[in-house]
N, C-alpha and C positions, 0 to 999 in steps of 0.2 A: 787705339784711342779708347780711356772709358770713359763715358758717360755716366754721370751723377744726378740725384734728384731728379730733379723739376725739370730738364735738360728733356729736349724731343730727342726721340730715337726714329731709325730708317726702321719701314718707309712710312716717309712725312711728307704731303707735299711742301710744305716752305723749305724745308731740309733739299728734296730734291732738287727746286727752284732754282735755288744758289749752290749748291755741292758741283752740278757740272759735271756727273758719275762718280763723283769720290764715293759716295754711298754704296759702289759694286767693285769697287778695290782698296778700300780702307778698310782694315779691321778693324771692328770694335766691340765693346762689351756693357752691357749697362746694371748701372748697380744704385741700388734705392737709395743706400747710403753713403757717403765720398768714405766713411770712414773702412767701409769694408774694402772698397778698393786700394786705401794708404796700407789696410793691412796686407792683402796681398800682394802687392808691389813692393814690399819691407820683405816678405818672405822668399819674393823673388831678387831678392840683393839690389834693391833702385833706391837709391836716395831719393826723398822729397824731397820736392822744392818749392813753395807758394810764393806766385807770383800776386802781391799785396803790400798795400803801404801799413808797414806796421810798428811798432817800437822792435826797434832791431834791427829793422831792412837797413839794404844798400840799395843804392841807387841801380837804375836796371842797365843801364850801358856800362856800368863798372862789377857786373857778373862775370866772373869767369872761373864756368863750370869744369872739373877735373875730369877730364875726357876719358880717364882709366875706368870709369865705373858708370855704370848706367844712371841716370836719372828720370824725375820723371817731374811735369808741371802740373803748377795746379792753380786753375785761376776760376775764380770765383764769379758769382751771381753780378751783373753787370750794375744793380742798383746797389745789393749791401754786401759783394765781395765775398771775400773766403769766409768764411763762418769763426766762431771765435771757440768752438768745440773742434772743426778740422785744424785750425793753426795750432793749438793743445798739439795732437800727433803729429802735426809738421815736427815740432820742435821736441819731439820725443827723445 
């Protein structure tokens, strides 16, 4: 899992609170910016995906991801969503 921005990282107590141990068997990675993480996840052959209402989307029950190739989510700030500089490299 990585973590972006503004996003709490372990160890957190509110993280703890609710995770239930995922925080000592999840792996994760945290990165300042979403964008250096879309770069490294491109370099490691994953398709994006931004989960976002945007000009373009589909509807999300009529998603269906090609299971040959890795992907990876990306969902955004709960008040203003995926940013409109990470949707830029979504759609690279």
């Amino acid at each position: 899992m990585y973590l972006c921005g503004i996003t709490a990282t372990p160890p957190n107590r509110e993280i703890s609170k609710s995770a239930l141990g995922a925080t000592e068997s999840v792996k994760w990675q945290y990165f300042a910016e979403t964008g250096m993480a879309i770069d490294q996840l491109r370099e490691q052959g994953y398709k994006i995906i931004a989960v976002e209402q945007a000009a373009g989307s589909i509807v999300l029950e009529d998603f269906e991801p090609d299971l040959s190739m890795p992907f990876a989510l990306i969902f955004g700030n709960e008040v203003t969503g995926v940013s409109d500089e990470v949707m830029e490299k979504v759609f690279y």
